[in-house]
C-alpha positions in Angstrom: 0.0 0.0 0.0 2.9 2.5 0.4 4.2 2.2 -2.8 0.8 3.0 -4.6 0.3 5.8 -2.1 3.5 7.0 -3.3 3.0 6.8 -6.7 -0.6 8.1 -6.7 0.2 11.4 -4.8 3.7 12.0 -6.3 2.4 14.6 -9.1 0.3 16.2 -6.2 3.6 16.6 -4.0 5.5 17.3 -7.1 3.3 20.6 -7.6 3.4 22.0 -4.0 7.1 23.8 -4.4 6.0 25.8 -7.4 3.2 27.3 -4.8 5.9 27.7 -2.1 6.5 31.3 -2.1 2.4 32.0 -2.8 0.9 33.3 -0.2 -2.2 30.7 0.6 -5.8 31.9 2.1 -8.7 29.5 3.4 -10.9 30.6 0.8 -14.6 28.4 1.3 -15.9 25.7 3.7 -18.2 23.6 1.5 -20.2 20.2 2.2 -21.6 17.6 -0.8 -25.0 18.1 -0.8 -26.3 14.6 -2.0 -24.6 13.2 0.8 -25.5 15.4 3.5 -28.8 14.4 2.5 -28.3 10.7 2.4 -26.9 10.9 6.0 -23.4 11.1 5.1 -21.2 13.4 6.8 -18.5 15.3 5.0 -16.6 18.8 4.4 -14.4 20.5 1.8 -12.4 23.0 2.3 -10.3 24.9 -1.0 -7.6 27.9 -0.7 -6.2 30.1 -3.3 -2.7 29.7 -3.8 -2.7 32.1 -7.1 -3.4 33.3 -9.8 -6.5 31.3 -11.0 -5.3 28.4 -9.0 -6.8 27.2 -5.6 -5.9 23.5 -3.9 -9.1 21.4 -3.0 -9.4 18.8 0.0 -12.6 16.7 0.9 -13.1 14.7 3.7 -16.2 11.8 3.5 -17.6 9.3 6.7 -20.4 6.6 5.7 -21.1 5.2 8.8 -24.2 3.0 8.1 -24.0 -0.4 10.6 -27.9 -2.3 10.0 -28.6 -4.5 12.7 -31.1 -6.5 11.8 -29.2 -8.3 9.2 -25.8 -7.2 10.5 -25.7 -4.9 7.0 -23.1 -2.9 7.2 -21.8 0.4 4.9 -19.2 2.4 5.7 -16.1 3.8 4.6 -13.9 7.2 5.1 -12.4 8.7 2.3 -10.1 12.1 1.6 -9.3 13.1 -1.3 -7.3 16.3 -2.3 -7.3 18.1 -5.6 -5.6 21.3 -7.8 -7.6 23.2 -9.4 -6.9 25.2 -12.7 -9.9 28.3 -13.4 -10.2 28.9 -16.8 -11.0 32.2 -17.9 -12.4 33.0 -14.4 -14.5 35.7 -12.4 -13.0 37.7 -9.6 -15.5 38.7 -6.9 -14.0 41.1 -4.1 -10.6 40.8 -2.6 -10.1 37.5 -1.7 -9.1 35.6 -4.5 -12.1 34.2 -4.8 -12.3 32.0 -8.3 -15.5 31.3 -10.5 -16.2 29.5 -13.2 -15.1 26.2 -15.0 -11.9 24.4 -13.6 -9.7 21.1 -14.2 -6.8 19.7 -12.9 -5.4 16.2 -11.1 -6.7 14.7 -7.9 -5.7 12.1 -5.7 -8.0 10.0 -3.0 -7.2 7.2 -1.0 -9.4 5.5 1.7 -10.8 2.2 3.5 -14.0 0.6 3.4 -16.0 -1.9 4.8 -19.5 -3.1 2.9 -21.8 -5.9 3.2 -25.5 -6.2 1.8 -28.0 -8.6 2.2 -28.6 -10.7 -1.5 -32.1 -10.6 -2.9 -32.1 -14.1 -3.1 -32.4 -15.9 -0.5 -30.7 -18.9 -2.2 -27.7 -16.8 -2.3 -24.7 -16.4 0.1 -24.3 -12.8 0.6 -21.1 -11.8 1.2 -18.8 -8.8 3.4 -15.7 -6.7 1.6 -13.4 -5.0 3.8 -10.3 -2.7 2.9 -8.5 0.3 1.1 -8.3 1.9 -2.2 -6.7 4.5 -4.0 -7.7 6.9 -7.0 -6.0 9.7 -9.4 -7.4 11.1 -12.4 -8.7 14.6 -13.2 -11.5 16.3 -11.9 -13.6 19.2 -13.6 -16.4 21.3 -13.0 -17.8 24.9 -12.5 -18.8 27.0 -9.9 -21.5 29.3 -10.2 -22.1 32.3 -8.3 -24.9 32.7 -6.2 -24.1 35.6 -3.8 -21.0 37.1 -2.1 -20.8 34.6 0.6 -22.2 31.8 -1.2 -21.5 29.2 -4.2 -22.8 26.3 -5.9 -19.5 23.6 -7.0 -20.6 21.2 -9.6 -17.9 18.7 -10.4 -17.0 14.8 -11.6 -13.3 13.0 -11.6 -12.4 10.3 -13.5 -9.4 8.3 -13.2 -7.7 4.8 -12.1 -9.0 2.9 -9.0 -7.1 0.4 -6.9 -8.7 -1.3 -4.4 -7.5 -4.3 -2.1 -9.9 -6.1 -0.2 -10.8 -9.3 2.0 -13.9 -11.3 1.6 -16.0 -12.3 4.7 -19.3 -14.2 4.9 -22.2 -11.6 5.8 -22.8 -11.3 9.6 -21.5 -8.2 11.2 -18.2 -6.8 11.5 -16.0 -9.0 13.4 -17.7 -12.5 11.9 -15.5 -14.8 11.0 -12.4 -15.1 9.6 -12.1 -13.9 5.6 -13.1 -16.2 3.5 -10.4 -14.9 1.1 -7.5 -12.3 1.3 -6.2 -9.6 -0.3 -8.2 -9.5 -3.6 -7.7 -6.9 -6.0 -9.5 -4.9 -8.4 -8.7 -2.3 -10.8 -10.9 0.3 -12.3 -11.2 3.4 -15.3 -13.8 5.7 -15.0 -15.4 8.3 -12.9 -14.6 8.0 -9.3 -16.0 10.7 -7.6 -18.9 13.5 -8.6 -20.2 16.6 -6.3 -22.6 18.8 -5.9 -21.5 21.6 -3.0 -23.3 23.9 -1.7 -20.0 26.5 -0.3 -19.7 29.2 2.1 -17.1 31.8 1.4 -14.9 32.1 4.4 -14.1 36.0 3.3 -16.3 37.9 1.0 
């Protein structure tokens, strides 16, 4: 896992020395509204560090645990991106970008899901682990007033996960039934919809 965390963040990390001598300012605080209302807990928070160029981290909990067929959903994720404003709109003095935007992101984080099978024939079955995710992530952000925003965005990238499999039946059932499966993935990985508060108007 430290090797792919490595590789997966090394053009983030390669980036921050050209921002070193940028001053940086906590621009918004912003939450995922789809999630919010889905009962899942997370904030964004995204700083200017230039001209047309702010840095982007989000922070996701799922923490769904259903007892009555010891269901369980959860997983913690972060994820942190750049962010490149074309041709964008300055509001005030805070740096404060608008507009459509693009740039790499990296996310890593664990999970642990298990759902009941339909058919009651079937074996359902527990995954438990970590995966990691780069791409490139796009969107726009409109305008809605001084303090507040609307952040519309997909990425789409490569997905690594690594699991083990358990029999359905709560979180410590068991031992896995297999371990240290992989899977790979291309596609989108993440999409938003924030509702954002700017910090200074």
């Amino acid at each position: 896992m430290k090797h792919l965390l490595r590789y997966a963040f090394l053009s983030i990390l390669f980036l921050l020395p050209l921002f070193a001598g940028q001053s940086i300012h906590a621009q918004a605080i912003k939450t995922n509204v789809p999630l919010i209302l889905t009962g899942n807990p997370n904030i964004g928070l995204e700083w200017s560090v230039g001209r047309q160029f702010t840095i982007n981290a989000d922070a996701l909990w799922m923490p769904y645990l259903f007892k009555k067929h010891e269901e369980v959903f959860r997983a913690l994720i972060g994820s942190i991106d750049f962010r490149y404003y074309i041709n964008p709109r300055y509001y005030y003095t805070n740096d404060l970008w608008d507009g459509f935007y693009v740039g790499p992101y990296a996310m890593v984080g664990n999970f642990n899901i298990g759902l009941k099978n339909r058919d009651e024939t079937k074996t359902s079955y527990r995954h438990r682990g970590w995966g990691i995710s780069s791409g490139v992530t796009f969107g726009y952000k409109f305008y809605l007033s001084s303090r507040f925003r609307v952040d519309v965005n997909l990425g789409a990238g490569y997905a690594h996960l690594q699991y083990d499999k358990f029999q359905l039946g709560g979180e410590f059932a068991d031992f896995p039934l297999e371990i240290k499966n992989t899977k790979s993935y291309v596609g989108p990985t993440k999409a938003g919809v924030h509702i954002i508060y700017n910090i200074f108007k």
